[in-house]
C-alpha positions, 0 to 999 in steps of 0.5 A: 213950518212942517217938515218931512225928510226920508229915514237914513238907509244905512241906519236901518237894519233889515234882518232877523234870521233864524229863530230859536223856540223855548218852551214851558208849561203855560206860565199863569205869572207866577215864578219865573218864566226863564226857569221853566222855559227849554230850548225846543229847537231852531227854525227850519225854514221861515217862522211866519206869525199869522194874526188871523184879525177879524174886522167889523167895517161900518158902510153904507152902500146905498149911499157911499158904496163900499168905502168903509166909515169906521172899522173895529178889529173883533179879535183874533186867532193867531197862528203860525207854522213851523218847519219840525224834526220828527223825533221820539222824544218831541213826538209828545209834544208837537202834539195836541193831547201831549203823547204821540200815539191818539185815539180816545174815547171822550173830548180832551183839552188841548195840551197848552204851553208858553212859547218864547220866539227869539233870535237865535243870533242874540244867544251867539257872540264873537270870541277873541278870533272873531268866532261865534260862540253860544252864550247864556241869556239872562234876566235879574232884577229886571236887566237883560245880560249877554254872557253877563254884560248888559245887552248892546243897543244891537241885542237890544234890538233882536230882542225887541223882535222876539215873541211871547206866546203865554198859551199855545198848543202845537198840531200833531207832528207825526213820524214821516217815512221817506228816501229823499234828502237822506231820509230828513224827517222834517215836516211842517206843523201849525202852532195855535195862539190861545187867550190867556185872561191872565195877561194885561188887555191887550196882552192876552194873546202874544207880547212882542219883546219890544213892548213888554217892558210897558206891559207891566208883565214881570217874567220873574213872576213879581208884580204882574198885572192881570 
């Protein structure tokens, strides 16, 4: 006999929160990532990932109308836009070219890095008074640590949220001049997810952590599957 019954609410978890963003040069699988990676900032505002799928659908009008009989995904050209803080310093890298200043004679590849999305609640833990503090993320030998002790079922989870990244570019963050808000210079800029034929299929373009285990994909650089 089949049988259905609803989730238990309370056990879910519903939130996120705000994420933190490391960045590299593009990692081709070799060493390790973690070693290469530096903090760029926190999220100001939603980071929202946007697949971008395109779809090849299968009809016959003239017979069925437009109700679809097979449907294949083509592809995809991920995007996702990010609230910046407009500094001297992150100029050259929210950046397409890698400088801030542009104007070039001839057409120049893109300036591409890896980007690791992560919760930045998994980088904080309580102290004896029940304060948050930031502590150190780690992985040896294939484990993932918190401060040095395996991750709880919870870290496990906001892990499993993050995002991989292994070839993007960011659009151009320019300086921003303005009265309001003390001056913020916060603007909002485009992140473009590229292919990396490196990466296992199906991997190419972005791993979420929940799946990155079945990857094959090593981030300490030994046994990567191309």
């Amino acid at each position: 006999m089949g049988q259905v019954e609803l989730i238990n609410i309370g056990t879910q978890s519903y939130d996120i929160g705000r994420a933190a963003l490391f960045y590299g040069p593009q990692w081709d699988g070799s060493g390790d990532l973690l070693t290469t990676l530096q903090h760029l900032g926190n999220t100001e505002g939603e980071f929202n990932f946007e697949p971008n799928e395109e779809f090849s659908a299968l009809t016959i009008p003239e017979n069925m109308g437009p109700a679809v009989l097979k449907k294949y995904v083509t592809g995809a050209a991920p995007t996702a836009e990010i609230g910046v803080f407009v500094n001297p310093t992150s100029l050259p890298v929210f950046s397409p070219t890698g400088a801030g200043s542009l104007g070039n004679m001839r057409q120049r590849r893109v300036k591409r890095y890896t980007l690791w999305v992560v919760p930045e609640q998994l980088f904080l833990k309580a102290d004896s008074n029940g304060v948050e503090q930031e502590v150190e993320i780690a992985l040896s030998g294939g484990v993932w640590t918190k401060d040095g002790q395996p991750f709880t079922p919870e870290d496990t989870r906001l892990f499993q949220l993050s995002l991989f990244g292994w070839d993007v570019h960011f659009e151009r963050a320019a300086p921003i001049y303005r009265h309001e808000d003390g001056g913020k210079s916060l603007r909002t800029i485009t992140i473009h997810f590229l292919q990396d034929l490196t990466k296992p299929d199906g991997h190419q373009i972005a791993t979420v952590g929940a799946e990155l285990a079945a990857s094959e994909i090593d981030l300490e650089g030994v046994g990567t599957s191309s």
